[in-house]
C-alpha positions in Angstrom: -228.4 -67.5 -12.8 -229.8 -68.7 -9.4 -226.6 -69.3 -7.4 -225.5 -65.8 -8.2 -228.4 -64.2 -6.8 -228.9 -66.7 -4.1 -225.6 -65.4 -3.1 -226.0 -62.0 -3.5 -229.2 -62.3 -1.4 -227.6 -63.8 1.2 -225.0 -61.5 1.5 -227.3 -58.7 1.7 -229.1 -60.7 4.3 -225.9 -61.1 6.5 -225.9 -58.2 8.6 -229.8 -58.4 9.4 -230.6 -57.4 13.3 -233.1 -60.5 13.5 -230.6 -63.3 14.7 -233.2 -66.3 12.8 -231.8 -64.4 9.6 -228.6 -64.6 10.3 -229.0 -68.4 11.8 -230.3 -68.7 8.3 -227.4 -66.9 6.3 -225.0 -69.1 8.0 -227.1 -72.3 7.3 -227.3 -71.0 3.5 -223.9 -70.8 3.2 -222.4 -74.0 4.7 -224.9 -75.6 2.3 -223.0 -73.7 -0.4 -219.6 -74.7 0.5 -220.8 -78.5 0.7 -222.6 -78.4 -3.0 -221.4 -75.4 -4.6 -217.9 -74.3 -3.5 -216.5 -73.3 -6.1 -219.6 -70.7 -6.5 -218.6 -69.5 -2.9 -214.4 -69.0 -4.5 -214.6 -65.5 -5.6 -216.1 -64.5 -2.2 -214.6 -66.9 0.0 -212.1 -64.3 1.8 -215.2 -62.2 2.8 -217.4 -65.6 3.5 -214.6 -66.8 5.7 -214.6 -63.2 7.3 -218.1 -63.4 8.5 -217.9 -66.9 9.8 -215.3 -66.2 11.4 -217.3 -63.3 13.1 -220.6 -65.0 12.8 -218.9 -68.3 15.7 -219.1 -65.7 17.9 -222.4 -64.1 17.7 -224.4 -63.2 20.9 -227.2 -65.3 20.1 -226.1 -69.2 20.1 -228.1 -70.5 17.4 -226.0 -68.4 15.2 -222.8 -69.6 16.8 -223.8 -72.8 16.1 -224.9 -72.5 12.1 -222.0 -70.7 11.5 -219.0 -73.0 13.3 -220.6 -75.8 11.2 -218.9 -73.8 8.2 -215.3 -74.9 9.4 -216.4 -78.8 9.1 -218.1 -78.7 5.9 -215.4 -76.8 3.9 -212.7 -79.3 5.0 -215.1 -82.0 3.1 -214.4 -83.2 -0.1 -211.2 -81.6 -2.4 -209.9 -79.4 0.1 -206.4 -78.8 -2.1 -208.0 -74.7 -3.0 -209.9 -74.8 0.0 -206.8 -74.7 1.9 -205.4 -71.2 0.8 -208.4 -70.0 2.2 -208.1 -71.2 5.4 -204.7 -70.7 6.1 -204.0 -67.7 6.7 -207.3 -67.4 9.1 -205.8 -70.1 11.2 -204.2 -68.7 14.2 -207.6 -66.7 15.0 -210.0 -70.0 14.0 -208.1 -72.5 16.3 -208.4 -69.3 18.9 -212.2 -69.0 18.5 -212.8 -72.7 18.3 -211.1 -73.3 21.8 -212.6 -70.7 23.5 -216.4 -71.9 22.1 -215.2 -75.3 23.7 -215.5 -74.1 27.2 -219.1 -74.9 28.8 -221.7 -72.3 28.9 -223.5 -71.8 32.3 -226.2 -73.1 30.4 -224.2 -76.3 29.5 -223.8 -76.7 33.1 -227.2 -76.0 34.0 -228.8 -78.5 31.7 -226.6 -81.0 33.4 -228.0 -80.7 36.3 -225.2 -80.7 39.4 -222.2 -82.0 38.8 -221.7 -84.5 41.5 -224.0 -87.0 41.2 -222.4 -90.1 42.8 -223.2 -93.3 42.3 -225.9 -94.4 44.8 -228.5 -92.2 43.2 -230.4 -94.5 40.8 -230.5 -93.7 37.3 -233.7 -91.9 35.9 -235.8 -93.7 33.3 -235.1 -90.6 30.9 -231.2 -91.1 31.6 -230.9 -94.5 30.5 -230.6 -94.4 27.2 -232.6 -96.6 24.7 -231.1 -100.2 24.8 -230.6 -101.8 20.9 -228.5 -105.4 19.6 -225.3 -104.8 18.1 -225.2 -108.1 16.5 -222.4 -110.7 17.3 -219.7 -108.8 15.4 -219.0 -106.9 18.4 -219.5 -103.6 17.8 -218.6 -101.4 20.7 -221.1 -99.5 22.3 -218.2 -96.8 24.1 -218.2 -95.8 20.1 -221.4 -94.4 20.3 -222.5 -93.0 23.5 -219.5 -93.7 25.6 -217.5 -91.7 25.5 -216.4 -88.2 24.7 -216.2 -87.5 21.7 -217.8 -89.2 18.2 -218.0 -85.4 17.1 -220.6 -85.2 14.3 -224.1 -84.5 15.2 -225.7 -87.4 16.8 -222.8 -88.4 18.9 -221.1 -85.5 20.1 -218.0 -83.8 20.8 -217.5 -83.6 24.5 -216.7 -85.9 26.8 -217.4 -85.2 30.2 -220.7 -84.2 32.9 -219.9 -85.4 36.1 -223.2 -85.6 37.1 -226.0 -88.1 35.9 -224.2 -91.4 34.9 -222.3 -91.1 31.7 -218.9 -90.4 31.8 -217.9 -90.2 28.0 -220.1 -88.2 25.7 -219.7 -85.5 27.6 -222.6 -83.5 27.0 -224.8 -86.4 26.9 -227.1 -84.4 29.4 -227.2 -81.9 27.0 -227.6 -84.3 24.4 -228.3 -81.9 21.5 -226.0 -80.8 19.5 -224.3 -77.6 20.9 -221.2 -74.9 20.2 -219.0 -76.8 22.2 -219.4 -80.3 20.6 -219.4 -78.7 17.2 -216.5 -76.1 17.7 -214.4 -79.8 18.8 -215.4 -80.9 15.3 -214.3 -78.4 14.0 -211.4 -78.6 15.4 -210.5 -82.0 14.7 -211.4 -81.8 11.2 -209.1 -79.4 11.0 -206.3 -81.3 12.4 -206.4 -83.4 9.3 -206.3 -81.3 6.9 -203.6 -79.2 8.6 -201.9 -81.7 10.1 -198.6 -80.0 10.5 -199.7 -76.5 10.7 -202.3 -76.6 13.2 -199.6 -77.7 16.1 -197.5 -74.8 16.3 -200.4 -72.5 16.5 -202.3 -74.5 18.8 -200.1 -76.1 21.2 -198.9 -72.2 22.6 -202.9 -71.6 23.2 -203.1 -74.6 25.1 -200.2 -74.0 27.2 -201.5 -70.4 27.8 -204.8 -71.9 28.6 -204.1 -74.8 31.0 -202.6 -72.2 33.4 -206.0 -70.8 33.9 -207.5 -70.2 37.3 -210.8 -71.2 36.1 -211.5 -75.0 36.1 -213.7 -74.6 33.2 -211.2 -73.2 30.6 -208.8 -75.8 31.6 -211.3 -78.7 31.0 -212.2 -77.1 27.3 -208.2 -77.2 26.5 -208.0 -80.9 27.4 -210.9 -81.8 25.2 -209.1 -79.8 22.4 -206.0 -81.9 23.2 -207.9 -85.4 22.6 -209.7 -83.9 19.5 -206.3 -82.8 17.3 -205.1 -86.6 18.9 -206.1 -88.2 15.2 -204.8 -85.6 12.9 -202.1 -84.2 14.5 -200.2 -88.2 16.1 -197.1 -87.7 14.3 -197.0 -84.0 15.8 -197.7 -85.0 18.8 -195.7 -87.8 20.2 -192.8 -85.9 20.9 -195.0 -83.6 23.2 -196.6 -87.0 24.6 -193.9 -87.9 26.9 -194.2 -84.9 29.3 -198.2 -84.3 28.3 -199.6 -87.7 29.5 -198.3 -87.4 33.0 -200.0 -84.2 33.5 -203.5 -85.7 32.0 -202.9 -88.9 34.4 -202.5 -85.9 37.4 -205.9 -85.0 36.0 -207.7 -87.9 36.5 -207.2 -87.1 39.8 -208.9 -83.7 40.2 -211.6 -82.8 42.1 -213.9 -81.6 39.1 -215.9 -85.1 38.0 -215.9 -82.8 34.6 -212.0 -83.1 34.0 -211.9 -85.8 35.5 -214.1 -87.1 33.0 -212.9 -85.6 29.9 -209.2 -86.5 30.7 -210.0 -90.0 30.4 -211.4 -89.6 26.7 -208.6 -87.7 25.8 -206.0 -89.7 27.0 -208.2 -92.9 25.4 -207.4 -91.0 22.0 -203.8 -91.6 22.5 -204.5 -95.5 22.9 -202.4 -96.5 20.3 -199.6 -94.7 21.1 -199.8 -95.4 24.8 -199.5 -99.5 24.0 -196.8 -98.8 21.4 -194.2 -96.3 23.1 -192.7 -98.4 26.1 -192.1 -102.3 25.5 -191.9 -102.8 29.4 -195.1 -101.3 29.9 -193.5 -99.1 33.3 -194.2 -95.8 31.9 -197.1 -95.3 30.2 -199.1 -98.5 29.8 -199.1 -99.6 33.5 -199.8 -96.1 34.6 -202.8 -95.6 32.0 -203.9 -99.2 33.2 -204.2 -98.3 36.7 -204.9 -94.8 36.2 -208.5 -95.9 33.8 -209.2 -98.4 36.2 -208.9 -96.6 39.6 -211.6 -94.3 37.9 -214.1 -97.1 36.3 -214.8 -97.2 39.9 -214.8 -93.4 40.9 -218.2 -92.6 42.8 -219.3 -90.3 40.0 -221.8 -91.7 37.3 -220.1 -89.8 34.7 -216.7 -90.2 35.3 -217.0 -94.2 36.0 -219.1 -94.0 32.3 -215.7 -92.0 30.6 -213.6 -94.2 32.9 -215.1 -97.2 31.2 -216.0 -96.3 27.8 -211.8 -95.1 27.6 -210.7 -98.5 28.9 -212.7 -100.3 26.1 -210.8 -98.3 23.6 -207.6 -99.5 25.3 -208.4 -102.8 25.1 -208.8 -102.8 21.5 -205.5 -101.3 20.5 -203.8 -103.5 23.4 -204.8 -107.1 22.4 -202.8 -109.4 24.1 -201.2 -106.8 25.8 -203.3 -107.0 28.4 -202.8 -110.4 29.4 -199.9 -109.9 32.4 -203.1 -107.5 34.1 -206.1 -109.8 33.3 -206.6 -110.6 37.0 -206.7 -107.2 38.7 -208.2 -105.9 35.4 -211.3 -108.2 35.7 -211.3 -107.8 39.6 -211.8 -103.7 39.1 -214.2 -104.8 36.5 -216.3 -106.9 38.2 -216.0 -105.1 41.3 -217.9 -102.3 39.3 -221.5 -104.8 39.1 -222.0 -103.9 42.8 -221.3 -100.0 42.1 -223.1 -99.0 38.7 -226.4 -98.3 37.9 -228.3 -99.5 35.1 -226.7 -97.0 32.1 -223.7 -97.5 33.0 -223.5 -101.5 33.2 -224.2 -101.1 29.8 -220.7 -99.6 29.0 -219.6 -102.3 31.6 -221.0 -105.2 29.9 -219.2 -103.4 26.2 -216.2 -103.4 28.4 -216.0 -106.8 29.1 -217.0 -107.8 26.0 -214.1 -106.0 24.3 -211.8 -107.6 26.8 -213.1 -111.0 25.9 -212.3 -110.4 22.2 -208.9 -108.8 22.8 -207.4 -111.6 24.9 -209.5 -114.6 23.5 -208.6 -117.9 24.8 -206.2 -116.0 27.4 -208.9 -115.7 29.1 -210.3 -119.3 29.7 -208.2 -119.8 33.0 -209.8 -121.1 36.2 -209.1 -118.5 38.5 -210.0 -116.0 36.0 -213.5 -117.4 35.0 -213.8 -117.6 38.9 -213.9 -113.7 39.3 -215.5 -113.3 35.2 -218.5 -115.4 35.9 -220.3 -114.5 39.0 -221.8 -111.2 38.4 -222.5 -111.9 35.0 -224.3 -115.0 36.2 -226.2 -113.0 38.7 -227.1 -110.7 36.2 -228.3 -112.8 33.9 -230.7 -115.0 36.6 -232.0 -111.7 37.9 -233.3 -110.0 34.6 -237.0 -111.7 33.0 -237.0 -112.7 30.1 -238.7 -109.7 28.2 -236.4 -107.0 29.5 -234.5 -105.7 27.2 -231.2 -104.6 29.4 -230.6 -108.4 28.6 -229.5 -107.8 24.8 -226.2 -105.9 26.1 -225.4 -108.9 28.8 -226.7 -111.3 25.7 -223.9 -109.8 23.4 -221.5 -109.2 26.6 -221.8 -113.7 26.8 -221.3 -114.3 22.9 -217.6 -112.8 23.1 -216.8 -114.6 26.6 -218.3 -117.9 25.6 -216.1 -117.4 22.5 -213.2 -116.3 24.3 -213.4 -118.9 27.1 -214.2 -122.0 25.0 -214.2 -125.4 27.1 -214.1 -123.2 29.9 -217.7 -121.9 29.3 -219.4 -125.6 29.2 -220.4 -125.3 33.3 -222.4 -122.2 32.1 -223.4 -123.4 28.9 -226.4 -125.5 29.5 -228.8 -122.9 31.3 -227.6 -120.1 28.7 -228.4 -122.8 26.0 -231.7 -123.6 27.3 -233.0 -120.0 27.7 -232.1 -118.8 24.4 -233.9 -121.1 22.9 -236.8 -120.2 25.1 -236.9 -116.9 24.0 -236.6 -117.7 20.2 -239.5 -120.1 21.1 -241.8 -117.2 23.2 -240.9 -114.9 20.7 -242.4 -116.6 17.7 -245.3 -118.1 19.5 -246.2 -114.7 20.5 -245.8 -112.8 17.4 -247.3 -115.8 15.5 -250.6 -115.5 18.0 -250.5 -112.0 17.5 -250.6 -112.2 13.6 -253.9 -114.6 13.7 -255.4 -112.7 16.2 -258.3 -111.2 13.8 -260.3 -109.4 16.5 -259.1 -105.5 16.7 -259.5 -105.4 20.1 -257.6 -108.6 21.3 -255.3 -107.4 19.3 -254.8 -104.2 20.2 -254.6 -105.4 24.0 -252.0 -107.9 22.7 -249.6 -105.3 21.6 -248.2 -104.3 25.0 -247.1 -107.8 25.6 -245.3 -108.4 22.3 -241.7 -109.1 23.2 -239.1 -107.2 21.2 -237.6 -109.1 17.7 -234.3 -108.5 18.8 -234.4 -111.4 21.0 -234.2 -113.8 18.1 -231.4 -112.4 16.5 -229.5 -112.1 19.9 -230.1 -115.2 21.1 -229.0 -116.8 18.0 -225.9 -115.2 17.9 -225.7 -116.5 21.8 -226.1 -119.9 20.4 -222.9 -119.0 17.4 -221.1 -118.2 20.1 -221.7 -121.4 22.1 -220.9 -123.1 19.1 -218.0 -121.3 18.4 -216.4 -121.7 21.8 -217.5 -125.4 22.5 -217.1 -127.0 19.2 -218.2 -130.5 19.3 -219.3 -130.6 22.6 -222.0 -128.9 21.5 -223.8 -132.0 20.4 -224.8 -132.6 24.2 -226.5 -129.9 24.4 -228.1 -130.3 21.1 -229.0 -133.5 21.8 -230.5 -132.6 25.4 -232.6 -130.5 23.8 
């Protein structure tokens, strides 16, 4: 039988001195557990031995392959799994946080960490710029911040130098030990939900009493990645915890800094939840977020911002008491960020517009809202394509502001339809175009598809907001 063998191969294989061998024993095994577990069973103590072993091996690329294992075999029916794992659990929640710390290299590939905010973004930093469509879908779920373990997002949350703030290793944008180890981690939260506190919270508390800044930042990452499985565990704990992490936000590493706010940002819902007057933890969270959407560290503002957007969408209408000084901090951020950033700004707002709705459509508020986004959109052209962010940022405001949005509405209206008319036109002079040279010259010019679907969702949202005095406009046109 093949599996039998294929096993038996790669067990003799597992000790080879050639690390691509044993990168390639790991890989061969995780691909086991995923489509053959129960093959693995009558091994699994010794497989669970070696990975265990293997997550800590010299060479990286090893490391990697085999912490991969601890995701994969909390897939699926984990009910026999389990027996496995547990009694490996106090030294895998061990290994796991320790792999969490950066590597110099980490630290390398990121390039200084202090790179404030008046050092303009590179073209290879800003990351590519794509529609969401009008159901808004936030962008700080992606590349903001932190965390979105799982390979093409991330587990980490926190460079303090080029302009993120959230995905922490988005300098080192592949996928690495540390973001995988976190995914590991917080896989492993919900499946061991109530057994994975004890043994972790007494390595944490170990661990944040560490001299070196590093080890402490890795712990707080592992705080916000058990935050899903382990809620229930952890409230109790939440009430002395949190104040510590808003201390944090405070500290002069732009790394914790920025990993504290995704951390706390994974205790949202608790946060709005635990005091109905808002003095203890809300406010402070509120202020606490904000003061660092406009820290002078491109990462930092980007973890700052990216954690406030998740706020926003367990707060609701919440927020409404602090919509002034929220949208004042906000706004006050247009003058500060450069251009990678403003994307999380503009998913900010956004959010914000569909969390308070019509609460929002109040004069002095539109007063402070409107400006920058105004500027903004006068001072991109029409074929850039940092206008699709600003384009979905508008839909939920016009939405959210109604009758309030109709000064705005006719130059918004116009322009959308120019570029559903340029658009077409082009493409359409494009597609006759039968000479291969003309139209090869033509290609550079050809404006981006999105447009149309943006700017029709634009013109939903007008709809949306101004209801039947949309006609004019219509009409007008």
């Amino acid at each position: 039988p093949f599996l039998p063998n294929y096993l038996q191969m790669i067990i003799l294989l597992s000790t080879d001195p050639t690390p691509l061998v044993r990168k390639r024993v790991c890989s061969g095994l995780v691909m086991m557990v995923e489509l053959h577990a129960e093959a693995l069973f009558p091994h699994i103590a010794s497989v669970v031995e070696y990975m265990l072993h293997a997550s800590k091996d010299k060479d990286e690329d090893v490391a990697l392959e085999a912490c991969e294992f601890w995701t994969s075999i909390c897939e699926g029916d984990t009910s026999k799994k389990k027996e496995f794992l547990r009694p490996v659990l106090p030294r895998l929640c061990r290994l796991l946080l320790e792999n969490m710390v950066y590597t110099d290299y980490d630290l390398i590939m990121m390039g200084g960490a202090d790179e404030e905010d008046d050092v303009p973004d590179r073209a290879e930093d800003i990351r590519p710029v794509y529609y969401h469509s009008s159901t808004h879908t936030p962008q700080h779920q992606a590349g903001g911040q932190e965390l979105e373990f799982h390979q093409e997002s991330g587990a980490t949350g926190d460079d303090d130098d080029d302009d993120d703030g959230v995905d922490d290793d988005d300098d080192v944008s592949e996928w690495n030990i540390r973001k995988c180890s976190a995914a590991g981690l917080d896989t492993l939260s919900t499946v061991f939900p109530d057994e994975l506190l004890p043994i972790v919270l007494p390595i944490i508390q170990e661990k944040l009493n560490s001299p070196t800044w590093e080890v402490r930042e890795s712990v707080v990452l592992g705080i916000g990645a058990i935050a899903e499985g382990c809620s229930r565990g952890m409230a109790p704990y939440l009430h002395q915890l949190l104040p510590y992490l808003l201390s944090l936000l405070k500290d002069r590493q732009p790394l914790i800094r920025s990993i504290t706010c995704w951390t706390i940002s994974r205790y949202s819902r608790w946060i709005v939840t635990v005091d109905e007057d808002h003095s203890k933890f809300f406010r402070p969270v509120l202020e606490g977020l904000l003061q660092r959407v406009l820290d002078n560290n491109k990462r930092v503002q980007e973890a700052a911002c990216s954690a406030f957007a998740t706020l926003e969408e367990e707060a609701q209408a919440e927020l409404v008491p602090y919509l002034q000084p929220i949208l004042q901090n906000l706004t006050f951020a247009f003058g500060k960020y450069q251009a990678r950033n403003l994307i999380i700004l503009y998913d900010a707002l956004g959010t914000l517009a569909d969390a308070v709705d019509s609460n929002l459509n109040q004069p002095a508020l539109i007063q402070i809202l409107m400006p920058p986004l105004t500027e903004k959109w006068n001072n991109l052209t029409d074929n850039d394509v940092n206008l699709f962010p600003l384009l979905e940022c508008l839909t939920s405001v016009a939405q959210a502001l109604g009758q309030g949005f109709t000064p705005f509405a006719p130059p918004v209206y116009q322009r959308c339809l120019k570029f559903i008319e340029n658009t077409l036109s082009t493409w359409a002079a494009y597609d006759a175009e039968r000479d291969p040279t003309r139209k090869s010259n033509m290609e550079d010019q050809l404006p981006d598809k999105e447009f149309i679907v943006c700017a029709l969702d634009l013109l939903s949202g007008l709809c949306e907001g101004l209801g039947p005095s949309m006609e004019a406009l219509v009409a007008e046109s």
